[in-house]
Backbone bond lengths (Angstrom), bond angles and torsions (degrees), N, CA, C in turn:
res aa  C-N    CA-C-N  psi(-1)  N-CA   C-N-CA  omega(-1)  CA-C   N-CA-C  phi
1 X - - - 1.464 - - 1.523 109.59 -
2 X 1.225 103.21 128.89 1.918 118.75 176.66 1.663 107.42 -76.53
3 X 1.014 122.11 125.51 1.786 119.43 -176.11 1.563 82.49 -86.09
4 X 1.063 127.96 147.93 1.554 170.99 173.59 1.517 118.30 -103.29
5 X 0.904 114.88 56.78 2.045 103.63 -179.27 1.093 120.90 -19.35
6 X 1.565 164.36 112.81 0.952 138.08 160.17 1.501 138.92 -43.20
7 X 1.843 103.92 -19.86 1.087 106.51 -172.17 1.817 95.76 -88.36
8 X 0.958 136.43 -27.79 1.256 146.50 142.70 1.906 124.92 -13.22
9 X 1.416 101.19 -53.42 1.491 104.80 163.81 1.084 110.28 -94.57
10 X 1.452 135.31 -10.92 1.903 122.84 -178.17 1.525 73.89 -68.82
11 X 1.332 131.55 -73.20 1.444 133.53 -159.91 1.274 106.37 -23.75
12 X 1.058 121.08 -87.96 1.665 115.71 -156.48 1.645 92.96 -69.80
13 X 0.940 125.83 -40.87 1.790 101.14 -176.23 1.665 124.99 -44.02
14 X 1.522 91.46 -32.86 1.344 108.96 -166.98 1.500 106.49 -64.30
15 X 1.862 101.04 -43.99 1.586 92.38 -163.88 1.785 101.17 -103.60
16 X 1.497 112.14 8.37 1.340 118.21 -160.89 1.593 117.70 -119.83
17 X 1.832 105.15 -33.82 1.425 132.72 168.06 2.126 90.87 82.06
18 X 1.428 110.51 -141.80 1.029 110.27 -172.32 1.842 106.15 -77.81
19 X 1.037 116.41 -14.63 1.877 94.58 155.67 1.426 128.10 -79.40
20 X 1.483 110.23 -0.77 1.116 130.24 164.12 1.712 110.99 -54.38
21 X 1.460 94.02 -71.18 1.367 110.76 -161.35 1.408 96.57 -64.28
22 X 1.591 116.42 -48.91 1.969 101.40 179.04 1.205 142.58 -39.47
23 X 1.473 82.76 -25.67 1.994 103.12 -160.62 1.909 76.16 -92.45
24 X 0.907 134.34 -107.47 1.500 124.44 171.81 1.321 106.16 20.27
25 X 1.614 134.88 -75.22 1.271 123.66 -152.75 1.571 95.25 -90.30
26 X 1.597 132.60 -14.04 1.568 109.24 158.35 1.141 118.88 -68.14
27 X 1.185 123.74 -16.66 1.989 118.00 171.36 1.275 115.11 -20.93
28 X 1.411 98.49 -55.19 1.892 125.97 -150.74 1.575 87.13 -72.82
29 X 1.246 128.63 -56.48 1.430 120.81 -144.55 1.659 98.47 -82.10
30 X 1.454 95.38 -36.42 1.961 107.16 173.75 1.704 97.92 -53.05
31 X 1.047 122.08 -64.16 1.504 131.34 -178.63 1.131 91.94 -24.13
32 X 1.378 111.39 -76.14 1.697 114.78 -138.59 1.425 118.11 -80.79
33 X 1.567 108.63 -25.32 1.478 120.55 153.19 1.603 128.91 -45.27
34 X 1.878 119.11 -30.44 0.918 102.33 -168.00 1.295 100.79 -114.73
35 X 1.707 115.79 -2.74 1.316 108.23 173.04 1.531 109.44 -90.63
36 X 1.289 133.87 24.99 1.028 133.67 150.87 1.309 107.98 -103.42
37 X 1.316 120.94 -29.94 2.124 119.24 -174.35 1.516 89.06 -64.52
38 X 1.100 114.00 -63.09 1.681 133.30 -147.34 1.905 88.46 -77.01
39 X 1.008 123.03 -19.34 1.970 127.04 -174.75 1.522 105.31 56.46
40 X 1.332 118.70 44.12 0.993 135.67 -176.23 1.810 120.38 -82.16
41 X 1.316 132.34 130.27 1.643 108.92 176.84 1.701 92.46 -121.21
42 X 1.355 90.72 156.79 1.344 113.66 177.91 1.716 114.69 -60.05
43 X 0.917 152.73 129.10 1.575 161.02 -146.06 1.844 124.06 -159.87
44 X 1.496 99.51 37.17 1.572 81.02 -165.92 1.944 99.31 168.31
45 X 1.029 124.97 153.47 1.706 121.85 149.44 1.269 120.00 -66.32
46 X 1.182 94.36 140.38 2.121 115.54 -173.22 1.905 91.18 -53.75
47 X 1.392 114.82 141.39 1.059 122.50 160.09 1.495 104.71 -116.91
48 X 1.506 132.94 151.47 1.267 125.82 166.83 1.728 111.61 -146.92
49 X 1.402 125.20 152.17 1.641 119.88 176.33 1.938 95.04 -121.47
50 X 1.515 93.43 -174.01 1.639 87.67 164.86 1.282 139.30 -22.06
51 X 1.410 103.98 -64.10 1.541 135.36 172.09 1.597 135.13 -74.84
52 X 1.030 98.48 -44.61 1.341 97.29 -175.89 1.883 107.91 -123.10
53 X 1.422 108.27 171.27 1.418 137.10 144.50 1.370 145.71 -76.60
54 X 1.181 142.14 50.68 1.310 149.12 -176.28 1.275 109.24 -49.05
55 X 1.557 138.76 133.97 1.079 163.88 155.33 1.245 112.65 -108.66
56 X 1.389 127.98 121.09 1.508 124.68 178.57 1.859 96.80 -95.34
57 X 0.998 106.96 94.91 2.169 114.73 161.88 1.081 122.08 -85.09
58 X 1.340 116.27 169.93 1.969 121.92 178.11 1.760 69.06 -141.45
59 X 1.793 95.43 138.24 1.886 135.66 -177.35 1.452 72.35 -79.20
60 X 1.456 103.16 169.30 1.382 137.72 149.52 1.165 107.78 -27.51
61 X 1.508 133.51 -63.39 1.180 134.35 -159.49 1.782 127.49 -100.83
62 X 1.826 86.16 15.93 1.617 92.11 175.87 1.601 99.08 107.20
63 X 0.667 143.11 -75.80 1.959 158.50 178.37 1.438 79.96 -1.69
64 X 1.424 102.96 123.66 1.430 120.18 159.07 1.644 128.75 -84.90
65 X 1.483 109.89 97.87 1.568 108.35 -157.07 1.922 105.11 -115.75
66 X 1.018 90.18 -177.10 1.731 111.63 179.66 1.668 115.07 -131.25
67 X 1.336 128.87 101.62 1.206 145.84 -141.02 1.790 89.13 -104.80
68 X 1.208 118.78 94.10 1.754 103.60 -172.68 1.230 115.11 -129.43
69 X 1.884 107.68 122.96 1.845 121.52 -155.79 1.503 94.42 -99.19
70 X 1.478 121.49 136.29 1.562 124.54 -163.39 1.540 84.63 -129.32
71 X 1.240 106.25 177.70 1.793 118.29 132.43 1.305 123.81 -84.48
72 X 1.082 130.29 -173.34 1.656 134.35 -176.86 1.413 90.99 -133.64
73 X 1.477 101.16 112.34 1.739 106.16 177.60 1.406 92.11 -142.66
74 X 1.354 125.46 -167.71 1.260 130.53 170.21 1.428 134.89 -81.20
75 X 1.094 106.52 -8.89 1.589 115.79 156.96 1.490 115.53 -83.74
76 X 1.446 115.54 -51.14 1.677 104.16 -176.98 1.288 119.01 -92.75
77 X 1.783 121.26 3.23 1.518 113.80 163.12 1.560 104.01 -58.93
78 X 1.124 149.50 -17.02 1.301 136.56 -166.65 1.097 101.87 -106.98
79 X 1.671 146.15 18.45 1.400 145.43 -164.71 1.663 87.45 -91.22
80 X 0.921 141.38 -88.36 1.591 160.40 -163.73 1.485 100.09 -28.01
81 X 1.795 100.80 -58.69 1.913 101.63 -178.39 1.579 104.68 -68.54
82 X 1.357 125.24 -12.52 1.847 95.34 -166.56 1.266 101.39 -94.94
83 X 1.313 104.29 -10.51 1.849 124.42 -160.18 2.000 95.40 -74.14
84 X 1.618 108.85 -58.57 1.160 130.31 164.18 1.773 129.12 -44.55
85 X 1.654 83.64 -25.25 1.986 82.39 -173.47 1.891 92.03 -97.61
86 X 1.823 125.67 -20.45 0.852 124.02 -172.55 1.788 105.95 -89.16
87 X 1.130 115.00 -21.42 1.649 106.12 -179.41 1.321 124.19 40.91
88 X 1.477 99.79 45.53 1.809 105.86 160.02 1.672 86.90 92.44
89 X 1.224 146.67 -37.81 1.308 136.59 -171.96 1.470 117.43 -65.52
90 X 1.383 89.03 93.70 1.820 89.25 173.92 1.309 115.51 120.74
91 X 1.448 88.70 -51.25 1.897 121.99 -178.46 1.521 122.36 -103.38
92 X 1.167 102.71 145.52 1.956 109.51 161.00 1.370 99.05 -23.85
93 X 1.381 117.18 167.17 1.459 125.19 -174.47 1.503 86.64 -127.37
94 X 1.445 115.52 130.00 1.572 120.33 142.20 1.129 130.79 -63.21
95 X 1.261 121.03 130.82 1.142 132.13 -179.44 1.569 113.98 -95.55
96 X 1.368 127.75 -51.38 1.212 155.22 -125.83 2.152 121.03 160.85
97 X 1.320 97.68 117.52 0.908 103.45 168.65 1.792 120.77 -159.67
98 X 1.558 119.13 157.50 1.622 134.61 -162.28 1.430 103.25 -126.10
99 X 1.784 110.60 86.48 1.237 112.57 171.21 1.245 134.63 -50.88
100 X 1.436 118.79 -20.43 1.006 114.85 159.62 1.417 130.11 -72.78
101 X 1.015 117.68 -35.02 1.689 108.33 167.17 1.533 130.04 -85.41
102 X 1.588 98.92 -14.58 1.555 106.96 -175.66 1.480 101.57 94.76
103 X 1.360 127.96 -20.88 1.884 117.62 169.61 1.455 122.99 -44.02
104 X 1.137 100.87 133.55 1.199 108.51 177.75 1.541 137.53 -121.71
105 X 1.314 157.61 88.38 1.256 146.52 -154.33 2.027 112.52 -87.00
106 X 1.225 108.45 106.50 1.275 111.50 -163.39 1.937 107.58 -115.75
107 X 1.366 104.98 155.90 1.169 111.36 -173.74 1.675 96.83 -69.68
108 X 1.727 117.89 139.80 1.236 125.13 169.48 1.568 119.81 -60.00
109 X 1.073 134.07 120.55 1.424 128.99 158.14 1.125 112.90 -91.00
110 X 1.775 102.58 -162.89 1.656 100.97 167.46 1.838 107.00 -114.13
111 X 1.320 101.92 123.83 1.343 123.23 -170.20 1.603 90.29 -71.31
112 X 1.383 119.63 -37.66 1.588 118.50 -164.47 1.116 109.80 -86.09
113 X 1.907 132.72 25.66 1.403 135.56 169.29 1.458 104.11 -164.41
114 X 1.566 101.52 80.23 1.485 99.36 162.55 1.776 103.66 -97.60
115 X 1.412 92.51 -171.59 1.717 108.39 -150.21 1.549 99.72 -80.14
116 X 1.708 109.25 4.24 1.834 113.57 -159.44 1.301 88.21 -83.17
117 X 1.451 121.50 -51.74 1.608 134.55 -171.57 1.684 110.68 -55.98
118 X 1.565 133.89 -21.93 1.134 125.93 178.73 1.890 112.96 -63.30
119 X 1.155 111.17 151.75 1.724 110.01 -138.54 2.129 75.68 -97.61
120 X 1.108 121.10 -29.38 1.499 115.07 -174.21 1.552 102.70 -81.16
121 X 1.387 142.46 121.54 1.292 139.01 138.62 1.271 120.17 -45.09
122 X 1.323 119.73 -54.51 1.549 100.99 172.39 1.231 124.94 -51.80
123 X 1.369 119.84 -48.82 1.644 130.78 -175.11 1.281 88.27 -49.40
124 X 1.270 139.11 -89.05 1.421 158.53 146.97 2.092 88.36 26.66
125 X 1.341 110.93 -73.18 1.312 104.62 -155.61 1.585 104.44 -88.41
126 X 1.475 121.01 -5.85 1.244 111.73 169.89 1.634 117.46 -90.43
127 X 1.774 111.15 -16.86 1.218 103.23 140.71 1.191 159.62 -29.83
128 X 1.550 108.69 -65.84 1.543 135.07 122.10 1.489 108.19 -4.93
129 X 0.845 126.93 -87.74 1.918 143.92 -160.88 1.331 98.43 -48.08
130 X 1.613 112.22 -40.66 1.691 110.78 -160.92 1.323 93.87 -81.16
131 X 0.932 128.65 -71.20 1.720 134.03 -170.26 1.653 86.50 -42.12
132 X 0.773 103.39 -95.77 2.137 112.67 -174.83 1.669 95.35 -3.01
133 X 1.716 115.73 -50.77 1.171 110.52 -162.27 1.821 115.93 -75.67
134 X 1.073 94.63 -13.39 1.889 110.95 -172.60 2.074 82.50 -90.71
135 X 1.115 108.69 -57.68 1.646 97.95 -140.05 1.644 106.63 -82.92
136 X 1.518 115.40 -3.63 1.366 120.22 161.82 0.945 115.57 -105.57
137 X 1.340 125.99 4.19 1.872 119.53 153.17 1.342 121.70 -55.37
138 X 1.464 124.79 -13.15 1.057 112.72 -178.78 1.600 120.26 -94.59
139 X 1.171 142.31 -169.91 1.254 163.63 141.98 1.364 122.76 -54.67
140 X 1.003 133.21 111.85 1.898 129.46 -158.97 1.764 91.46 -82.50
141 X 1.235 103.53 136.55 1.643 98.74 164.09 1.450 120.76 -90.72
142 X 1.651 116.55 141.58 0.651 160.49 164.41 1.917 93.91 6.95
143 X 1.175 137.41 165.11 1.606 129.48 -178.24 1.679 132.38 64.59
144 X 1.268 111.57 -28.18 1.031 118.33 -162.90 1.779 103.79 -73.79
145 X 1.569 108.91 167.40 1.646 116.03 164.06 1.244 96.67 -73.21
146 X 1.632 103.53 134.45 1.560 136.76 173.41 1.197 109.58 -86.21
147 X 1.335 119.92 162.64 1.610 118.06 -172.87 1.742 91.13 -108.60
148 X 0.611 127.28 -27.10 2.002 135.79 179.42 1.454 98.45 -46.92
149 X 1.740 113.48 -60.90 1.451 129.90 166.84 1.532 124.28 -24.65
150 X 1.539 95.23 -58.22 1.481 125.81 -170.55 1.243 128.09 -70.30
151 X 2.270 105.35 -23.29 1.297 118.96 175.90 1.318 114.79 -114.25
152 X 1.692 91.47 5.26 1.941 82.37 173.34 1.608 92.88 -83.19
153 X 1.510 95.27 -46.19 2.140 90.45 -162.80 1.825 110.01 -49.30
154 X 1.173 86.15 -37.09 1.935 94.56 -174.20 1.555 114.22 -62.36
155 X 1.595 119.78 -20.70 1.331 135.23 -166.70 1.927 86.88 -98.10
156 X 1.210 140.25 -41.73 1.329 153.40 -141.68 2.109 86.95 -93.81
157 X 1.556 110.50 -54.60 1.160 94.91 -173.64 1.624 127.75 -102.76
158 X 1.486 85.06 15.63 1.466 82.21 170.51 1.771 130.18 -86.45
159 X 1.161 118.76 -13.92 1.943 104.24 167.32 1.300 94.84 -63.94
160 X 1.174 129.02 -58.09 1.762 110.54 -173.48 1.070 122.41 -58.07
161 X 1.453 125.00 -8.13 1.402 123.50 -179.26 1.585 110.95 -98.91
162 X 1.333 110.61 -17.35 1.286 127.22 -169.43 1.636 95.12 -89.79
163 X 1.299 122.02 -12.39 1.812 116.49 170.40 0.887 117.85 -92.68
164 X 1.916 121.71 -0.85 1.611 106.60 179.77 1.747 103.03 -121.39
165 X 1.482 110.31 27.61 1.367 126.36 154.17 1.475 119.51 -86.21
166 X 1.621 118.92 87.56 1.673 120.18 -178.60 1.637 96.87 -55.38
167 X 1.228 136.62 -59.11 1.112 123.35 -133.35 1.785 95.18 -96.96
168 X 1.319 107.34 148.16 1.833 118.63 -158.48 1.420 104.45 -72.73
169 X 1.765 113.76 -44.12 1.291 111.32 -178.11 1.461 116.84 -79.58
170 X 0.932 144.01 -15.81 1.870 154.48 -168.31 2.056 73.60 -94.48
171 X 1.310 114.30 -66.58 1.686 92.36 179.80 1.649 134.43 -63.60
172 X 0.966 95.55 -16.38 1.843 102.43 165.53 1.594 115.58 -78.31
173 X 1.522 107.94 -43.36 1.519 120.00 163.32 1.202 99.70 -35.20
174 X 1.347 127.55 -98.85 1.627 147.23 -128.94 1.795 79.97 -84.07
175 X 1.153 151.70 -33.12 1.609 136.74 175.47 1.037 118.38 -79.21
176 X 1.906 118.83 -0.15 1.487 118.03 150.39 1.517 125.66 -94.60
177 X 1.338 112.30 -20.41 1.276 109.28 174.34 1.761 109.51 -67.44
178 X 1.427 106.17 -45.92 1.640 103.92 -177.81 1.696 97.63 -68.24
179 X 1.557 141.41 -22.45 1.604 137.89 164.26 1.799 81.96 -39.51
180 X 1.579 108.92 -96.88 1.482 126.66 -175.10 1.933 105.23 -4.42
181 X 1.230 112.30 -70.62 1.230 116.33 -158.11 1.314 101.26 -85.25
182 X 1.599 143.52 1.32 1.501 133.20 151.06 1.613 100.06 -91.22
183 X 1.142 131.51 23.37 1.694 121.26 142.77 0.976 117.47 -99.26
184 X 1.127 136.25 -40.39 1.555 142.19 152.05 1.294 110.99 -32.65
185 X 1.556 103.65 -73.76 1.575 102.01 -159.49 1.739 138.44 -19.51
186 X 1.156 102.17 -53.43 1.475 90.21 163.75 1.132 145.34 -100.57
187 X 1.725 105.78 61.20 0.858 134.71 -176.17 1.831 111.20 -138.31
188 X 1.021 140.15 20.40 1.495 131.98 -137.35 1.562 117.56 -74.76
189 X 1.568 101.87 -3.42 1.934 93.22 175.71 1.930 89.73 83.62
190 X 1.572 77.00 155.35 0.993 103.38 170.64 1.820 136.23 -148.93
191 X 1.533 87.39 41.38 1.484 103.76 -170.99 1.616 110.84 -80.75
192 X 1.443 117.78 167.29 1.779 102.22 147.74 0.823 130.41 -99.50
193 X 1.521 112.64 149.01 1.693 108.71 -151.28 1.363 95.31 -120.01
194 X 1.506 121.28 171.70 1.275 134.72 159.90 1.266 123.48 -104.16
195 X 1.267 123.94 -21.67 1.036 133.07 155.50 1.749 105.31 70.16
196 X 0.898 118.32 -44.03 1.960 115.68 164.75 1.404 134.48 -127.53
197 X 1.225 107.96 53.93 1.417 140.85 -177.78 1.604 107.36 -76.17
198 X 1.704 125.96 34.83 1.021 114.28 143.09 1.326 140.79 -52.31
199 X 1.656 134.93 179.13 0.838 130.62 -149.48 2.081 102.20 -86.32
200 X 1.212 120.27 -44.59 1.271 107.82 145.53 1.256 157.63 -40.47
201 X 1.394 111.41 10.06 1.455 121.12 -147.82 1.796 90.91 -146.20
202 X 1.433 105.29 11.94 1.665 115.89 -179.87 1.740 104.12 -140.45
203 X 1.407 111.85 105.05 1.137 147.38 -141.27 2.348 95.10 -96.01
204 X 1.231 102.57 155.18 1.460 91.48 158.40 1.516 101.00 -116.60
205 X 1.694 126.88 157.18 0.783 134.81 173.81 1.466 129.17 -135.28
206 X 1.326 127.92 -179.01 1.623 118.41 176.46 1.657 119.42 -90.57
207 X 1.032 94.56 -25.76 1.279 106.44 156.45 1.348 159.35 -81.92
208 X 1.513 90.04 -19.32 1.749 113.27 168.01 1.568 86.96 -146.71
209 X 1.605 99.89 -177.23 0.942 106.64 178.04 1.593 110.30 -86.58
210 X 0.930 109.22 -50.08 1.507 137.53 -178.58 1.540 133.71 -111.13
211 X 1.300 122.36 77.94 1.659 113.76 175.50 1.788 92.36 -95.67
212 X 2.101 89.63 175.27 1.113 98.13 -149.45 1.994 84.86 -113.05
213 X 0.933 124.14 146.30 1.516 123.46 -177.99 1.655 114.13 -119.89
214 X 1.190 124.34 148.73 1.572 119.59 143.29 2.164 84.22 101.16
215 X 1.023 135.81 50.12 1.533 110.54 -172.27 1.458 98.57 -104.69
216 X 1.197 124.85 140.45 1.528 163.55 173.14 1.611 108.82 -92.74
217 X 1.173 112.63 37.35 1.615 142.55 162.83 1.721 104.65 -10.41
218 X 1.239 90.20 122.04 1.547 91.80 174.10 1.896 104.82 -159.23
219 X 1.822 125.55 158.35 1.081 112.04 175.37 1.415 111.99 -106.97
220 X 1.269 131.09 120.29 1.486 132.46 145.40 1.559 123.93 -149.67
221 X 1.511 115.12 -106.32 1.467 128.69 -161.13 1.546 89.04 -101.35
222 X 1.866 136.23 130.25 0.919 140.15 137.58 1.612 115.15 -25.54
223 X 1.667 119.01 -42.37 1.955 121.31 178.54 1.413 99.18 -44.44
224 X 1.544 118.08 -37.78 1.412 105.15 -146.44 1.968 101.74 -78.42
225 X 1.529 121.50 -18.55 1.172 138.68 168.10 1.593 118.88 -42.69
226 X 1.350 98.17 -42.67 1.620 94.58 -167.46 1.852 126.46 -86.10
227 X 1.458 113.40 4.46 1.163 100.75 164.99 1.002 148.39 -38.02
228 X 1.386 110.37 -68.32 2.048 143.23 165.74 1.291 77.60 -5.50
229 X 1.474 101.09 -84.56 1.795 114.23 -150.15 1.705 116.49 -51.97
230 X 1.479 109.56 -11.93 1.200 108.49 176.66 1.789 125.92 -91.81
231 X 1.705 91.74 -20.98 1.348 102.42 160.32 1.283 130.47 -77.83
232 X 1.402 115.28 -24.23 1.543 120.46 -156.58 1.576 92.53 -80.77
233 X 1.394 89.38 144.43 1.727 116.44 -167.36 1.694 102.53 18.71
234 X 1.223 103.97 78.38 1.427 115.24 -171.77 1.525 103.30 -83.79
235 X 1.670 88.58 144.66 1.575 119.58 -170.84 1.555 100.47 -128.20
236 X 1.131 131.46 125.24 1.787 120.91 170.34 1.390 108.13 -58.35
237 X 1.690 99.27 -50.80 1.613 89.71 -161.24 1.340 91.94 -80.03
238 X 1.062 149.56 67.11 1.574 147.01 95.82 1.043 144.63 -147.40
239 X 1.199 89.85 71.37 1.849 121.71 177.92 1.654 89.56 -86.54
240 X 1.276 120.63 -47.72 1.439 104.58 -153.27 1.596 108.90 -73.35
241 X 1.739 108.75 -30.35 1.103 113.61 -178.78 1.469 115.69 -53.19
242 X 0.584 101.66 -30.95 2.130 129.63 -159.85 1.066 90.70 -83.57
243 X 1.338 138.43 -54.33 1.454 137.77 -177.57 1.297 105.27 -72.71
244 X 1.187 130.54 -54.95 1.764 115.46 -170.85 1.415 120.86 -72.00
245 X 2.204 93.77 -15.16 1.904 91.10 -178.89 1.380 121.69 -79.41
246 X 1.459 95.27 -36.73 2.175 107.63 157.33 1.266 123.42 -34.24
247 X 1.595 105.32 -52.90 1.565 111.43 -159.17 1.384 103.99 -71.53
248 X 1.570 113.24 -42.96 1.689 132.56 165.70 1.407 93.73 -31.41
249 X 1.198 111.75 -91.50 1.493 129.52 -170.74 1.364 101.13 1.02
250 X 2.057 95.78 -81.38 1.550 112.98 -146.72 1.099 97.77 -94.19
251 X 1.626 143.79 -3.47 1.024 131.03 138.94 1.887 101.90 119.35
252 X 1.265 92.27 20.82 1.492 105.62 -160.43 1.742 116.19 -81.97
253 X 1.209 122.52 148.00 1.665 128.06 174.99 1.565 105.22 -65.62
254 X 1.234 89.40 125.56 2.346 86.31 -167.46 1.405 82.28 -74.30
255 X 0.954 164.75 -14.63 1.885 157.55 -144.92 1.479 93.06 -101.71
256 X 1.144 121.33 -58.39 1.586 109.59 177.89 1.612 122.45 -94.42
257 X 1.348 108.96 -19.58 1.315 118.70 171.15 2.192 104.05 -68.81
258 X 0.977 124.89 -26.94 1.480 130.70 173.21 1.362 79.91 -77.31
259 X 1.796 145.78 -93.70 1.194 127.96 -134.61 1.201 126.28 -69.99
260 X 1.605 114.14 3.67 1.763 123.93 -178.53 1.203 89.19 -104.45
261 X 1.079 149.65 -2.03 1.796 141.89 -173.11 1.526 79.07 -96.87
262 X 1.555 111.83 -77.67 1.605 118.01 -149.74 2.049 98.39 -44.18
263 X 1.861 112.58 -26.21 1.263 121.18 177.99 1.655 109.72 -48.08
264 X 1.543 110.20 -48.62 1.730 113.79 161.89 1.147 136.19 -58.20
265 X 1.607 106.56 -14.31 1.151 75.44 -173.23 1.870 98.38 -122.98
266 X 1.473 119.15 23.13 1.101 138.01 138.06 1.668 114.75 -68.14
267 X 1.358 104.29 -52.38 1.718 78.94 167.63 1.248 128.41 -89.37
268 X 1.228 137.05 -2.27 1.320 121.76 128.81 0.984 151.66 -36.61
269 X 1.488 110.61 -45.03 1.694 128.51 154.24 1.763 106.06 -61.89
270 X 0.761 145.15 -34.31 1.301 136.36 -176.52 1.790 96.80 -93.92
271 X 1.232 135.68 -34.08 1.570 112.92 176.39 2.150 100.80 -79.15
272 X 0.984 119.69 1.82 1.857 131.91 170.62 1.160 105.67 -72.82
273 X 1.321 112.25 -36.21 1.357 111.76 -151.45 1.641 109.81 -105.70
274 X 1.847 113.27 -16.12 1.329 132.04 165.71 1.554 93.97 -63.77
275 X 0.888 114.36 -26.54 1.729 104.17 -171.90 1.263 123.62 -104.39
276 X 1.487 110.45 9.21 1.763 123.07 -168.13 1.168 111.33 54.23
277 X 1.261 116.86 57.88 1.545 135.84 -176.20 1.725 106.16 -126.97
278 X 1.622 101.58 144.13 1.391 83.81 -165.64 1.947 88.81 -92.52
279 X 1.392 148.59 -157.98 0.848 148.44 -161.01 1.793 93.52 -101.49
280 X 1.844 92.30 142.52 1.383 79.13 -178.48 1.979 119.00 -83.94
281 X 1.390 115.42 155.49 1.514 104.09 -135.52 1.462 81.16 -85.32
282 X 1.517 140.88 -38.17 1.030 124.65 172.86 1.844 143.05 -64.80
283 X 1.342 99.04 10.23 1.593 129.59 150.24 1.560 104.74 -81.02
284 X 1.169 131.35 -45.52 1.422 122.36 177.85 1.040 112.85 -59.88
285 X 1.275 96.83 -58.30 1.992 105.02 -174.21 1.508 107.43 -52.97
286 X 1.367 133.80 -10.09 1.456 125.99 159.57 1.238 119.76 -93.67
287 X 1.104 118.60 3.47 1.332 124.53 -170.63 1.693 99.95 -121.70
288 X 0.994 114.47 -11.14 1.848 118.85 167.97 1.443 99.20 -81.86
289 X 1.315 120.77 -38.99 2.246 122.12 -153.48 1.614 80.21 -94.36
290 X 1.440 126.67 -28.68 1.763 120.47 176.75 1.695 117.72 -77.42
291 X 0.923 110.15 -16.99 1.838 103.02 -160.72 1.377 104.37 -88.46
292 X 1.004 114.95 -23.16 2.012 115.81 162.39 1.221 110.59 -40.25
293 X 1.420 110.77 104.94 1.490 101.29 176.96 1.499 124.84 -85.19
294 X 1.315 102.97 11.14 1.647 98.34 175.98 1.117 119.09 -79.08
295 X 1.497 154.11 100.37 1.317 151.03 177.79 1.105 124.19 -32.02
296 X 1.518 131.46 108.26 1.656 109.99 -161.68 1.689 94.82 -96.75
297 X 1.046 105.40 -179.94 1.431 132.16 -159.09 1.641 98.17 -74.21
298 X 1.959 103.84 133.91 1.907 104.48 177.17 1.235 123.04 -47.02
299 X 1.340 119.50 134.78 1.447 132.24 -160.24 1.591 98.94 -88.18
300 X 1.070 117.83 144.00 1.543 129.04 -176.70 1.489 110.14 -84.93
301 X 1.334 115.89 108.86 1.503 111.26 -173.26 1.588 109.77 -139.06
């Protein structure tokens, strides 16, 4: 028997109704299918987020793993390939995975020390920077969502998005970040990205200190990487720090590394605004301490 969270099915019912609850009760049967393909036993309490199902298993041969049932949408078809082009560097290690369903068999960490709980934010965000700096060195393979893609549509829907902003300054805001991201644009990089490398989503391990979990794989500009870290347990007065210690880090041009951030937090404001949401204000407030275009001076880290 698969344990089921309860708070797990209020979830998707809530935002899903009765396809909510279906997809919920295939978990169990997905579960149990692959922990018999895979000869997998159950080892642990059900963990679950939005998206997925976590099962903590031990393989056949003892290996302490994490058995994790997704959907296949366009963010997590690319989980398996970035996981695969990274080989444990940086990141969770694949073990095993069923493209067709989106399952995945992943090396166990420790769920009970991610990088949110470290008591320093900076440490916290220069964490962030290092991994960012290993896992966008590479070359995105071939398939993945492009960021070029991502800034034409975002450039395409913004006058209409810019008419259901009443207030003048929140609309001058969000019509400079999309300014920012049509200088960029044709230019979009071609790194692999993680694209949600918040501070939860960076694991401790026995092997490193820190791998990076959960990535929403996409190819362009390393700039467009560093948001998360600028939101997480967000402080204004140090957004900027956070921004110049990243760019340090990964070694990045603050001129386009500012206009792929301010790019987040335009598309954020435009997925707010799919929902009759007004923008959330602490995305602005990074995007007010960012739009100075004078480059301030390397941050000491």
């Amino acid at each position: 028997m698969i344990d089921l969270p309860d708070e797990l099915i209020a979830q998707h019912v809530r935002y899903d109704g009765e396809a909510g609850r279906a997809y919920v009760a295939s978990l169990a049967e997905r579960a149990a299918r692959f922990l018999e393909h895979w000869g997998l036993r159950p080892d642990g309490q059900t963990m679950y987020g939005r998206c997925a199902l976590v099962l903590p298993v031990l393989d056949a041969d003892g290996t302490r793993a994490v058995l994790k049932l997704q959907d296949v949408d366009e963010e997590t078809v690319g989980e398996p390939v970035a996981l695969r082009v990274w080989r444990g560097k940086g990141a969770v290690r694949l073990l095993r995975s069923d493209d067709a369903t989106g399952t995945l068999l992943l090396e166990r960490l420790d769920p009970d020390r991610p990088l949110d709980d470290l008591p320093d934010s900076r440490e916290a965000t220069l964490v962030v920077a290092r991994l960012l700096a290993h896992l966008t060195a590479t070359p995105a393979p071939a398939g993945l969502r492009r960021l070029g893609d991502i800034a034409e549509d975002m450039l395409e829907q913004t006058p209409a998005a810019l008419e259901l902003l009443p207030d003048p300054a929140t609309r001058r805001l969000v019509a400079d970040c999309a300014a920012a991201v049509r200088e960029v644009a044709a230019e979009p990089g071609d790194r692999l990205l993680h694209w949600d490398l918040h501070f939860e989503n960076v694991l401790a391990a026995d092997r490193a200190p820190w791998l990076a979990i959960d990535p929403k794989p996409l190819a362009g500009d390393p700039g467009f990487d560093l948001f998360p870290a600028l939101w997480n347990r967000f402080e204004p007065d140090e957004v900027r720090w956070r921004f110049d210690a990243m760019t340090d880090v990964l070694g990045l041009d603050r001129h386009r590394a500012r206009a792929w951030t301010l790019g987040r937090v335009l598309q954020n404001s435009l997925w707010q605004l799919e929902e009759d949401d007004a923008p959330l204000a602490a995305h602005l407030e990074i995007a007010r301490r960012l739009r100075n275009p004078e480059c301030p001076q390397p941050a000491t880290v």
